[in-house]
PLY file of the C-alpha trace (Angstrom):
ply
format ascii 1.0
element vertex 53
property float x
property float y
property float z
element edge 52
property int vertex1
property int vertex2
end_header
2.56 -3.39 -29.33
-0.70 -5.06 -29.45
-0.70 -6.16 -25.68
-0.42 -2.38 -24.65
-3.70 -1.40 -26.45
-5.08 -4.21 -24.30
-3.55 -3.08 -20.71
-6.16 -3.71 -18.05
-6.28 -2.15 -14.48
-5.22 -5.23 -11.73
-7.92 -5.88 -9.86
-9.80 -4.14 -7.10
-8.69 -6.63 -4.12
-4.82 -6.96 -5.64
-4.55 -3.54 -5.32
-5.97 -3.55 -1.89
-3.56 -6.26 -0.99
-0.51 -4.69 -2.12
-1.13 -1.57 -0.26
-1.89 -3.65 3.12
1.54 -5.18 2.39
3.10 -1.79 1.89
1.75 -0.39 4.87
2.93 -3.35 6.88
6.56 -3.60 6.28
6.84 0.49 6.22
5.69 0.55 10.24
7.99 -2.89 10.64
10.60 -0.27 8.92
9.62 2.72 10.99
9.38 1.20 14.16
12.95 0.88 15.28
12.77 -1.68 18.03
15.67 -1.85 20.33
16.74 -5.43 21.96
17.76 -4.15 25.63
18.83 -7.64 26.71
21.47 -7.63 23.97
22.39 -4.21 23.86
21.58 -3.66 20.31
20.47 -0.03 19.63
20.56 0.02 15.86
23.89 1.29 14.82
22.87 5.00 16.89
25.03 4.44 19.81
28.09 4.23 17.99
27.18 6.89 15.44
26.93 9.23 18.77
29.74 7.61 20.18
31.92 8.45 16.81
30.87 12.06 16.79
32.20 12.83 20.10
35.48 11.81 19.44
0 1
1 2
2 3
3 4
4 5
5 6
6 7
7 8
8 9
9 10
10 11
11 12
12 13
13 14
14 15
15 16
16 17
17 18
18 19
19 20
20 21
21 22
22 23
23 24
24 25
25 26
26 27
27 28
28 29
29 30
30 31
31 32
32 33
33 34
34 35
35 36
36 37
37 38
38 39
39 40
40 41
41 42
42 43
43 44
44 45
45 46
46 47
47 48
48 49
49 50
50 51
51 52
């Protein structure tokens, strides 16, 4: 109980770090980029494929 009284903010440049990080792997996540030599399109093309059936 004691060590909550004495919570302290993290510090300017680890906060400032973790957001960098954040903001990093969320465009890796966005950015859906699709191998063309190997035909790999991310699991859409059969997803289309199984709705037209």
């Amino acid at each position: 109980m004691i060590n909550v009284l004495k919570y302290k903010r993290p510090s300017f440049w680890i906060l400032v770090v973790g957001v960098i990080t954040i903001i990093i792997i969320s465009i890796g996540l966005i950015s859906n980029s699709i191998n063309k030599k190997s035909g790999n399109t991310g699991g859409f093309q059969k997803v289309k494929n199984f709705r037209k059936k």
